[in-house]
N, C-alpha and C positions, 0 to 999 in steps of 0.2 A: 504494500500500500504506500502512500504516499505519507508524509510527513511534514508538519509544518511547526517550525520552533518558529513562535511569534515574538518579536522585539515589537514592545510597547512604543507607538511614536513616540517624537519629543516634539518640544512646542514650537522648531523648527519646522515641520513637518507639514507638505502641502496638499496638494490635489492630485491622484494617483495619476495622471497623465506629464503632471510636470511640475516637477519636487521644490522649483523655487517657485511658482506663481501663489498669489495669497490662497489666506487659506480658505477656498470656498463650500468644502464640505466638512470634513473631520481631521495631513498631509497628502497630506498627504494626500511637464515640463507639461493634454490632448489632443487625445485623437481621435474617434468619434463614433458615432452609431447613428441609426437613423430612426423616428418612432414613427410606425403605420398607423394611422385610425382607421375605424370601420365605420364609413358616411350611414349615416339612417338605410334601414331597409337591409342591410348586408349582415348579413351573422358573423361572429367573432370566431376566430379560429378555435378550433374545437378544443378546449381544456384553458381558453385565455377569456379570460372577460372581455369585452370590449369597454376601453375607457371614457369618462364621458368628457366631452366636447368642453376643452381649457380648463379641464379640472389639475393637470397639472404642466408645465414649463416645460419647454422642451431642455434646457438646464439642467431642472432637477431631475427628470428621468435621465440625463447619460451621467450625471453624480452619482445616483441612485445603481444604476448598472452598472459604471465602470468600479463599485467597490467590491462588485462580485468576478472583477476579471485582474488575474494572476499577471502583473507584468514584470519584467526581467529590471533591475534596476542600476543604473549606470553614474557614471561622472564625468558629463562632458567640461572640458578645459580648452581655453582661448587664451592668447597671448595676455600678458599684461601684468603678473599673472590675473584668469576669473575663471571661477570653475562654476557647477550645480549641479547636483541632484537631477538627473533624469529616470522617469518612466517612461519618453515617449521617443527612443532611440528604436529605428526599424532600417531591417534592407529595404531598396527602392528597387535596385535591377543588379544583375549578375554582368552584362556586357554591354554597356561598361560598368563597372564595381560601385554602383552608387548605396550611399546611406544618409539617414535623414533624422530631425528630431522637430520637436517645437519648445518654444521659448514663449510663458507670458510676457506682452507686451512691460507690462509695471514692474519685471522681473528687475533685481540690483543690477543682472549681471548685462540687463538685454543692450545697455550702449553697445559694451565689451564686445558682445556677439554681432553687433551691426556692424562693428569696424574690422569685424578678421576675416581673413582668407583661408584661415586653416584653423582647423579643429583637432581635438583628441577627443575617442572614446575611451572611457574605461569599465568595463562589466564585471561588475563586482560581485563574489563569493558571498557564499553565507558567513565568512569572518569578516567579513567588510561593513558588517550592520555600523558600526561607531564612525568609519569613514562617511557611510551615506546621507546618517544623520548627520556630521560636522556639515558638509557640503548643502544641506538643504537648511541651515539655519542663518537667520539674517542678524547682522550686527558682530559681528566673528570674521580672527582674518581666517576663511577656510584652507588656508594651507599651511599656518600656524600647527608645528607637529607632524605632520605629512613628510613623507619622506618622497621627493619627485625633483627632477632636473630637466629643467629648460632642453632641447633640442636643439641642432643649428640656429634654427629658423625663431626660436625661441618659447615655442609653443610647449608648455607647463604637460611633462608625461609622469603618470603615479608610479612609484615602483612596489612590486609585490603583488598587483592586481591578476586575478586567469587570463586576463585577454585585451589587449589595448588593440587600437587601430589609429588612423591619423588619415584624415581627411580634405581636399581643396576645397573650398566653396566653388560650386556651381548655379546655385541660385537660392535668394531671399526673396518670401515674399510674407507681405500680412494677409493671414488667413484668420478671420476672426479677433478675436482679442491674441491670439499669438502670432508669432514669426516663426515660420517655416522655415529651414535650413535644408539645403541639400549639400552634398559635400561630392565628390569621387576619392575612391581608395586610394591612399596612395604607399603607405607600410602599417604594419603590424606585428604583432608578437603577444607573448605571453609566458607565465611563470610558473601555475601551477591548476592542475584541476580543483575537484573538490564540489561540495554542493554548491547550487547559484543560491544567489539573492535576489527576492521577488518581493513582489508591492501587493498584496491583499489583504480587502477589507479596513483599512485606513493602520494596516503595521506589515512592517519586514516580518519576510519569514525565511528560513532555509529550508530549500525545496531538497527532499530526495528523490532517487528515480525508484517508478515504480518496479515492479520485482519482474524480472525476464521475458516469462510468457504474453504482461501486456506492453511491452517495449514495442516504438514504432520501428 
C-alpha cells in the first residue's frame, strides 16, 4: 500500500499549486481543472448530484479539489539569488525538452522570475520536508542554511536534492492571476533516490511506492 508520513504545514505554507502565492485556502506556485454544470432539463451524471446554479465559485471548487490531488513538490531558483516553493513544476514536451511552472503574480519572488532567462528545478525527497517549508515562507533569507552554489551563469543550484535540472526561458506569459514560465532543458543531475515529497491535502507527505504487483 501506499504510505503517507504527513509534515504538519507551517504558516509559510500556500496554495497546493504554488507554494509562494498567499494563502488562499489552508499552503499550501496553479494549475487547473474545469467545473461542468448540468443546464435545467439534463440529469447529473449518474452517482454526482448536479450543483445548483452559482451556488459555489468556480475558485473555491478547484481549492476545494486540488487539496484532494497529490502533487510532486519542488524549489525553483533564479539568479539573484530567489528561490520558492513549487507544486506546479510539469513537462511540456519531450522534443524539444520543455518544462514549465506558474508563479502568483503578488509572489516576493515574481520581479526575480520576470527578469531571468534561466531557471533551476529542484525535486525534493521526502527528507527535504524543512527545505520546502524554509523556501515557501515569507520574511526569511530562504537560502540562509542551505547549502547551494551559484553556476557559471550564476543561477543558485541546491546541493543534496534527487534530481535538479536547469532550464532557458522560452516564454512568459500572464495567465490569470499567475505567470506562466516555460523554460527548454538545458542540464541536469542528481544525488540520490529515496521516497518523493508531495503536496496533499494542505501538508507534505512522503510518498512510498506501492508494493510490485500494482506498479505501473
Amino acid at each position: 500500500m501506499t504510505v503517507f508520513a504527513q509534515h504538519s504545514p507551517t504558516a509559510g505554507d500556500h496554495s497546493v499549486r504554488d507554494a509562494e502565492s498567499r494563502d488562499r485556502s489552508a499552503r499550501d506556485s496553479a494549475r487547473e481543472t474545469t467545473a461542468c454544470r448540468h443546464p435545467a432539463g439534463h440529469a447529473a451524471v449518474r452517482g454526482h448530484a448536479a450543483p445548483e446554479a452559482g451556488s459555489e465559485q468556480g475558485g473555491a471548487i478547484l481549492r476545494r479539489t486540488l487539496r484532494r490531488h497529490a502533487s510532486g513538490v519542488t524549489v525553483i531558483t533564479v539568479p539573484g539569488p530567489a528561490g520558492f516553493t513549487a507544486t506546479s513544476f510539469t513537462s511540456v514536451s519531450l522534443d524539444p525538452a520543455l518544462v514549465s511552472f506558474c508563479l502568483g503574480l503578488t509572489a516576493s519572488t515574481a520581479e526575480a522570475v520576470r527578469g531571468a532567462d534561466r531557471f533551476a528545478v529542484h525535486v525534493l525527497g521526502a527528507a527535504d520536508a524543512a527545505l520546502a517549508s524554509r523556501f515557501a515562507r515569507s520574511g526569511v533569507d530562504r537560502f540562509a542554511g542551505a547549502s547551494w552554489a551559484p553556476d557559471d551563469g550564476g543561477l543558485p543550484l541546491l546541493d543534496g536534492v534527487p534530481a535538479w535540472l536547469t532550464a532557458r526561458v522560452t516564454l512568459r506569459q500572464v495567465v490569470g492571476d499567475h505567470l506562466l514560465v516555460v523554460g527548454e532543458v538545458e542540464s541536469g543531475g542528481g544525488h540520490h533516490g529515496g521516497a518523493a515529497l508531495v503536496h496533499h491535502d494542505g501538508a507534505f507527505a512522503g510518498l512510498a511506492p506501492l508494493a510490485p504487483e500494482f506498479g505501473g
